[in-house]
Each structure stands twice: as C-alpha cells, then as structure tokens.
C-alpha positions in Angstrom: 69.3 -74.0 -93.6 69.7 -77.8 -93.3 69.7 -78.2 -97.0 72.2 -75.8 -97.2 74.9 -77.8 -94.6 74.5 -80.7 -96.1 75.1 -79.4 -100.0 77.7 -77.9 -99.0 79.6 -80.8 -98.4 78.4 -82.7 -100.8 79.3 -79.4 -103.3 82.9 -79.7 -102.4 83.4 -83.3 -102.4 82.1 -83.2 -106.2 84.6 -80.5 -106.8 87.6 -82.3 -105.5 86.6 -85.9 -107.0 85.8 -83.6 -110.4 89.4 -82.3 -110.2 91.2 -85.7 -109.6 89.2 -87.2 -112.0 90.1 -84.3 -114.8 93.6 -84.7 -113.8 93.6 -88.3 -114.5 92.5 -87.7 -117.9 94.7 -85.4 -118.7 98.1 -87.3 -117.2 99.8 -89.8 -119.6 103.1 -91.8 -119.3 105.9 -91.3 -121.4 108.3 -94.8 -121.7 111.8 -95.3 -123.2 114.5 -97.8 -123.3 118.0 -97.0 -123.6 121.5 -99.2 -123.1 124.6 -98.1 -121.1 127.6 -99.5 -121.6 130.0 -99.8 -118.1 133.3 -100.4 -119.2 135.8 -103.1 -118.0 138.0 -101.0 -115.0 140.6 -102.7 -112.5 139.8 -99.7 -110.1 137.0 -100.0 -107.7 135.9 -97.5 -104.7 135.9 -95.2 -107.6 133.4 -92.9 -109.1 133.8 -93.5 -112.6 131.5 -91.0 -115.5 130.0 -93.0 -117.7 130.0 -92.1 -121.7 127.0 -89.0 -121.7 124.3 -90.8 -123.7 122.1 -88.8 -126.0 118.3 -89.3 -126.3 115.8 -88.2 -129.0 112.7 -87.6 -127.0 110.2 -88.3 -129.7 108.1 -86.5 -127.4 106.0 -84.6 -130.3 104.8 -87.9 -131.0 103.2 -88.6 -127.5 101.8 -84.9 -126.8 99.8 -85.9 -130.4 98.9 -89.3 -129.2 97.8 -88.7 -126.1 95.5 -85.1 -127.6 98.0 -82.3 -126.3 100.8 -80.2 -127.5 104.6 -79.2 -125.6 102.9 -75.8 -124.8 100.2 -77.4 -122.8 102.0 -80.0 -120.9 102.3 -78.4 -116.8 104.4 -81.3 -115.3 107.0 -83.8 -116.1 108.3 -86.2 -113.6 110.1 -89.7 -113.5 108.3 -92.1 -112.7 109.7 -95.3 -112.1 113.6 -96.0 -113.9 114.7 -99.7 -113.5 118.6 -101.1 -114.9 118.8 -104.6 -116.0 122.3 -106.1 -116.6 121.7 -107.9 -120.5 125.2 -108.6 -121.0 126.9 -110.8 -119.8 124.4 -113.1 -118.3 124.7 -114.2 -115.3 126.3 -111.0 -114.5 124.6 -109.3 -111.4 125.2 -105.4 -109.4 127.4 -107.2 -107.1 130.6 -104.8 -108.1 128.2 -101.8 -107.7 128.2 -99.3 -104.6 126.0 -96.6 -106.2 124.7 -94.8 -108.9 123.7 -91.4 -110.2 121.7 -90.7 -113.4 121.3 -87.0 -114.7 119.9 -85.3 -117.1 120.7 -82.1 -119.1 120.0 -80.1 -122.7 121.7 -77.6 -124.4 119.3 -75.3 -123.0 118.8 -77.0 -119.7 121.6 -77.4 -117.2 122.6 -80.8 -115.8 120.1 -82.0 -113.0 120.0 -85.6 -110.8 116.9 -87.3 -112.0 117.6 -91.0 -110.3 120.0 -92.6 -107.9 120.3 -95.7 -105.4 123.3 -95.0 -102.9 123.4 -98.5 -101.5 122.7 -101.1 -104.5 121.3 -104.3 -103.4 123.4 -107.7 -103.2 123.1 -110.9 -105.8 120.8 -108.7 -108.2 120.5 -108.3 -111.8 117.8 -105.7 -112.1 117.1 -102.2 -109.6 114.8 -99.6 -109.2 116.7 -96.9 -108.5 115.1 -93.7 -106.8 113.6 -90.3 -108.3 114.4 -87.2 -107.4 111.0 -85.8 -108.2 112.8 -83.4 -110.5 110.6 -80.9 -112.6 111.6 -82.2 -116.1 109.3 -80.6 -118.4 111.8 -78.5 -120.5 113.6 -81.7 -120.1 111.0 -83.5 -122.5 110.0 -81.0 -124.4 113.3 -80.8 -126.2 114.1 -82.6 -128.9 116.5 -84.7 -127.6 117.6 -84.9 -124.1 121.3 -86.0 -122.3 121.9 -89.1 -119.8 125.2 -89.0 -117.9 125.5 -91.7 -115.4 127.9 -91.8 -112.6 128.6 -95.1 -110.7 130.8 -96.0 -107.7 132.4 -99.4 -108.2 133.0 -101.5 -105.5 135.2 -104.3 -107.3 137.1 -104.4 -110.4 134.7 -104.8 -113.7 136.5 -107.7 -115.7 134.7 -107.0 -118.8 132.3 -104.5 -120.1 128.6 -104.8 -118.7 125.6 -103.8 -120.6 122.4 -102.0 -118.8 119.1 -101.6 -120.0 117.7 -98.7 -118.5 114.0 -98.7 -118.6 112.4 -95.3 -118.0 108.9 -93.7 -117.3 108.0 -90.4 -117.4 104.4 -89.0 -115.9 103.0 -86.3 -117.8 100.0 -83.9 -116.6 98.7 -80.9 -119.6 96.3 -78.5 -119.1 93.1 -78.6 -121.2 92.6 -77.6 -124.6 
C-alpha cells in the first residue's frame, strides 16, 4: 500500500513533465519583418488608418522546417511585436498616443492582434501588447493583412518609417 502512495505521485508528476516536455518539442516560432509607412499629417488627436499592408506568410516553409504540416498546427499566437522608427533618425514615438494593429484574410475577418494605448515618451522602439488572439487560420493562409491604426498626438512633419518586428508561437500536434 505504501508503494502504491508514493508511485502515484511520482506517476503523475512524469505525466505532467512528459506533457510539457512533448509540448516544447512540438512549439516553434514563426518571425517576420515588415515596414509601415506613417504619413506626414498636420492633424493630431486623430485616429488616422494606416495603408492595409499585405503579407505573404511563407508559412509552408516553416511547418516543413520545423517537421509539421498547416493541418497539424493546434495554436497560433503573437508572441512578442516590437516597432522601431528607421527613418528619419533621430525621429522618436513622441507624436504618438496609441496604436492598434489588426489582422485579417479574405477568409478570416479583421481581428486586433497588438496594441499599446499610452506609448512611452523620448522612445524610438516599443513593444506593443498581444491580444492573445487565436491566429491559426491567420497563418495558415497564404498571405495574411496588417491594418494599423494610430492616434497622433502632434502633427507628423514628414513621413516616418516603422519596422515592425513580429513573432508568432506555434504548437502542432504529433505526426
């Protein structure tokens, strides 16, 4: 009976450190890189839509790489999504309230994926928030949609270039 008690435990702490340790091998991270473009506007306390950007997902790619297919792939989520001004330099989120970014397909309807409602001060580079938003038919399309939606809080003399450096988390289910 002893023996018993203490396999027990010992049973279902192999079966939960098994199961976290399958699901790490099976979870992969998906990177990209686009640039938005934030045009030159005299208006500020605005929110102003930014141009829809269009994304190829090239997710095919990374289901083969990492030894899994579209069909097999349970969970998509952002993981981290961090803007950094490139042009001009010196330029920094000063004339920034907030921003929204959102994601959509033809066969997905549009969805927040990231935002930061109170941008930081004397910065050229954010983190901007998830939404924890299921994304998998998201990146299992071919190509995906970014519309951004900012809130200015000054007047944009010139156009501002943003790198927006993205990072999806993928978990499949084994083969």
């Amino acid at each position: 009976m002893k023996k018993a008690l203490f396999l027990v435990p010992l049973a279902l702490f192999l079966v939960f450190t098994g199961c976290k340790k399958i699901e790490q091998l099976l979870t992969f991270y998906i990177e990209d890189s686009q640039s938005i473009r934030i045009p030159a506007t005299p208006l500020f306390g605005s929110v102003v839509a930014l141009t829809p950007l269009t994304v190829a997902t090239k997710s095919e790619d990374s289901f083969k790489n990492n030894n899994t297919r579209a069909d097999l792939v349970k969970d998509v989520s952002l993981n981290k999504l961090s803007l950094t001004i490139t042009d001009p330099s010196g330029q920094n989120f000063d004339f920034l309230q907030k921003i929204e970014i959102f994601i959509s397909t033809n066969a997905n309807d549009q969805i927040r994926m990231a935002y930061l409602d109170q941008v930081p001060r004397g910065v050229s580079s954010i983190d901007l928030i998830s939404t924890n938003a299921k994304l998998d038919s998201y990146l299992k399309s071919s190509s995906y949609t970014l519309t951004t939606k900012v809130t200015t809080g000054q007047a944009v003399a010139r156009e501002i270039t943003v790198r927006a450096d993205s990072r999806f988390k993928v978990t499949a289910d084994p083969l």
